[in-house]
N, C-alpha and C positions, 0 to 999 in steps of 0.2 A: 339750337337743339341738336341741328347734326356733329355740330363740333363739341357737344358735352358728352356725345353716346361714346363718338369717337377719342374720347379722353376716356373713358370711362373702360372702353374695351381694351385699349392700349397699356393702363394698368389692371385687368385681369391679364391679358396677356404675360406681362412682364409676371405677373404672382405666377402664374403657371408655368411660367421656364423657371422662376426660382424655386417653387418646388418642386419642380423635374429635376434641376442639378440637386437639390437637396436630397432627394430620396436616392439618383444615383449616385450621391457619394454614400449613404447609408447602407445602400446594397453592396458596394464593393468593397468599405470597412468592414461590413458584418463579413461580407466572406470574407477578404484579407485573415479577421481574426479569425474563422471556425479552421481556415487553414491552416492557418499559424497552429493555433488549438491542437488541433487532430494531430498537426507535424510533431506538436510536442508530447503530445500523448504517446504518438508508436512511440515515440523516443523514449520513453519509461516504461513500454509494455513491451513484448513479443507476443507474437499472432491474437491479436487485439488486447483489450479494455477487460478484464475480468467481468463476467456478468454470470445472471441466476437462470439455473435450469430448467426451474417452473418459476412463476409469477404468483407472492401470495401477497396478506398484507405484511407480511415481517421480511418481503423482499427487497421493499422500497429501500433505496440507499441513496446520497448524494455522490457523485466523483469529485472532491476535490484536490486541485494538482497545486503541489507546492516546489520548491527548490528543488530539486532532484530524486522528488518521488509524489507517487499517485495515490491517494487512498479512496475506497469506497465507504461514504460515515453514514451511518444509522443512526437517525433521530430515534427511533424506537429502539435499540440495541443501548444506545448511547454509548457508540463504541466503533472504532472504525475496525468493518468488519475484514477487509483485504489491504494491505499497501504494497505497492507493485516499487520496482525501480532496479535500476540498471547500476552494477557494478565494473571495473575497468583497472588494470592494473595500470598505476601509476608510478611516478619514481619518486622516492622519499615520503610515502605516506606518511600524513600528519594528519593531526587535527588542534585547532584552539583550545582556548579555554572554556568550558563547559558552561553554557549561558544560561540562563535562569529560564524556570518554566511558566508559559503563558497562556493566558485563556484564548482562545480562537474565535472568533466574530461571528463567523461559517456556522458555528454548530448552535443548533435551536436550542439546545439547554446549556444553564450558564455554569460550567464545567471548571471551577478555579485551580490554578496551581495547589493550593492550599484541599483540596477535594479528600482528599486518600487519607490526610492524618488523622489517626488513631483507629486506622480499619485491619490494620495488620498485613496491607496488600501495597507493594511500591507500584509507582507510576513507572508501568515496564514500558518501556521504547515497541515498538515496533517496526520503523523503519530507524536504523542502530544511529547514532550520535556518532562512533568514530567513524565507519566505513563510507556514513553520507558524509562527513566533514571531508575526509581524505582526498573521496573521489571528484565530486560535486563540489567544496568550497564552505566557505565562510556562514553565504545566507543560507545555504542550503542544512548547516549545520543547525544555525539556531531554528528554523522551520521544522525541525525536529523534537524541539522543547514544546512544538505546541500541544495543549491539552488532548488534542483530537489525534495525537499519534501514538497517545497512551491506553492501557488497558488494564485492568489489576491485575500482578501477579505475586505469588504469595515469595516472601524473599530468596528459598533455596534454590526456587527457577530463576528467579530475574536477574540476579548476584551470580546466581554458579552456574548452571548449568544451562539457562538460556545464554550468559555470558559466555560461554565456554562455546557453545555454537557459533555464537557471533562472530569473533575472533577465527577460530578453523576458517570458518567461508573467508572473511578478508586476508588472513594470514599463511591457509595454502592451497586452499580451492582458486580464488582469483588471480595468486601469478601459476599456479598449474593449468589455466585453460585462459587467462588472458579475458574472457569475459564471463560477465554470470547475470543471466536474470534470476531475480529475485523476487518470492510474491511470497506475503505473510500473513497469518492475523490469527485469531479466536475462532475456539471451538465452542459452541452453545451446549447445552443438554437437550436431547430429542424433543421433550415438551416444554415449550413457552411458558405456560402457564406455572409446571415447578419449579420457573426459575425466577418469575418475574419478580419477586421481592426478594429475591439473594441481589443483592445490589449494592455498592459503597456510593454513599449519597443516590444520585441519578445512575450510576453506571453498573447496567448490569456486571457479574462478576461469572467468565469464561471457567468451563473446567479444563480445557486445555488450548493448546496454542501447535500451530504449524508451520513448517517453513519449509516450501521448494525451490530448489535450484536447478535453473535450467542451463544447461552451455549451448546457447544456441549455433545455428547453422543447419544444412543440409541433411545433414546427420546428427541432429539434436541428442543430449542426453540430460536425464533430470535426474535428481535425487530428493528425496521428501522425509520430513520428519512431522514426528504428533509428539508433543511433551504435554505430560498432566500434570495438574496444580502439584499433585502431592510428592514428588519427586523428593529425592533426599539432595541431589546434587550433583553429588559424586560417582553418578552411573558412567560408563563407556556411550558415546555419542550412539551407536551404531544399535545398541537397544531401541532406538525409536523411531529406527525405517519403517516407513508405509510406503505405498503404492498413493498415486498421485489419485487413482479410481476410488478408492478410501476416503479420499480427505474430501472427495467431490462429494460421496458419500453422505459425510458426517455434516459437509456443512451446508452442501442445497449450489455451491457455486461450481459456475465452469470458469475457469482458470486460464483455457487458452480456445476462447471461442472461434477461431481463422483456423483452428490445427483442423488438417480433415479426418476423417474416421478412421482410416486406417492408421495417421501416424497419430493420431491418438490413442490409437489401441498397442502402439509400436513403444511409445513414451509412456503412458501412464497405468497401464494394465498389472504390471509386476515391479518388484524392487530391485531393481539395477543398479545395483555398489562395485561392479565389476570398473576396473579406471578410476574410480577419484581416489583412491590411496587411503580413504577415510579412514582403517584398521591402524596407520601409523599415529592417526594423529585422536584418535577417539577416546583416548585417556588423558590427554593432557591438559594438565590444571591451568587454572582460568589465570590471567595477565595479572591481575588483580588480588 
């Protein structure tokens, strides 16, 4: 009897160190990864993770990080409402062949490449096809085709003049200041409810669209735009400075949640076009 107890203790024993090594390699894998995680997250934000200024239910978002950008996606938007990511001047910007668009696993509604035709509205990029190819690579390019980094825009923005954005920032914003964060997305209309059925299929449809640039460091400076659906195209860029306290405004998000009050109010308070040259290049037609 005493040598069956004593068998018997001897394998709980042995379970109980096996699940003690087990749970601590589970504890230092989970950290390992939330480190890794977090590491790679600053690495596509500046002064953190873009998040909401009040808490409702239309605040709920996911983060998810792909190839060399971040976005924040709305099961209820249906529509990634921020994508963050870091630009870098390189030598010989390039980019591939432009890969086909994919449906994203991540997003609770089933959002196909095929979604947008015959709504009148292109699957606009949000975080851009060439600038993340250029910088970031290959995979980082086609993670860009995926459905959740599109938005509907009506074709004179998406083709001309959000194009025409896109291109300046990669083309003389990022070898003029050597780096650029970048944080984008959709502008909703103030009430929910008169938008909730303006939609192409599932995806609500934005009335307008943002993009800030920040050149970070010590001495931070940003520059911010608001474009609306209805644009004709052919405007000068420089018609659609805001102030970054504007766009927080409109859309309910903080942008750079680690900035403290003061240089926040230093950065986003007024429009400060003074240094980025932007009057040279604010009329030039699109690559395209």
């Amino acid at each position: 009897m005493a040598a069956r107890q004593k068998r018997v203790a001897n394998r709980w024993r042995r379970r109980v160190r096996r699940f003690g090594i087990t749970a601590l390699f589970v504890v230092v894998t989970t950290g390992l990864w939330h480190f890794q995680e977090r590491e790679l997250r600053d690495g596509l934000s500046w002064q953190g993770v873009t998040t909401w200024q009040d808490l409702t239910p239309l605040s709920f978002h996911r983060v998810l990080r792909n190839d060399g950008y971040l976005l924040g996606w709305s099961d209820v938007r249906v529509n990634p409402l921020w994508v963050s990511y870091l630009l870098q001047e390189v030598d010989n910007p390039r980019a591939g062949p432009r890969p086909g668009f994919q449906r994203d696993w991540r997003a609770l509604w089933p959002i196909a490449p095929d979604s947008y035709f015959g709504s009148g509205y292109d699957r606009g990029h949000l975080a851009p096809n060439y600038a993340i190819a250029a910088v970031h690579g290959g995979e980082a390019q086609r993670d860009t085709f995926l459905m959740s980094n599109m938005s509907p825009q009506r074709p004179a923005l998406n083709r001309r003049l959000w194009q025409r954005l896109e291109e300046v920032v990669m083309d003389h914003f990022v070898p003029r200041f050597g780096t650029l964060q970048v944080i984008t997305g959709p502008v909703f209309p103030a009430s929910f409810r008169d938008n909730v059925l303006n939609r192409v299929g599932l995806v609500e449809v934005p009335e307008a669209f943002y993009k800030i640039l920040v050149v970070p460091g010590e001495a931070p400076r940003a520059l911010a735009f608001l474009m609306s659906q209805d644009v004709s195209g052919d405007e000068p860029l420089d018609d659609f400075l805001v102030s970054i306290d504007m766009l927080e405004a409109r859309t309910g998000l903080n942008f750079f949640p680690q900035l403290s009050e003061a240089a926040a109010a230093d950065l986003e308070a007024e429009v400060q076009a003074a240094g980025w040259g932007l009057e040279a290049v604010a009329r030039l037609p699109g690559r395209f």
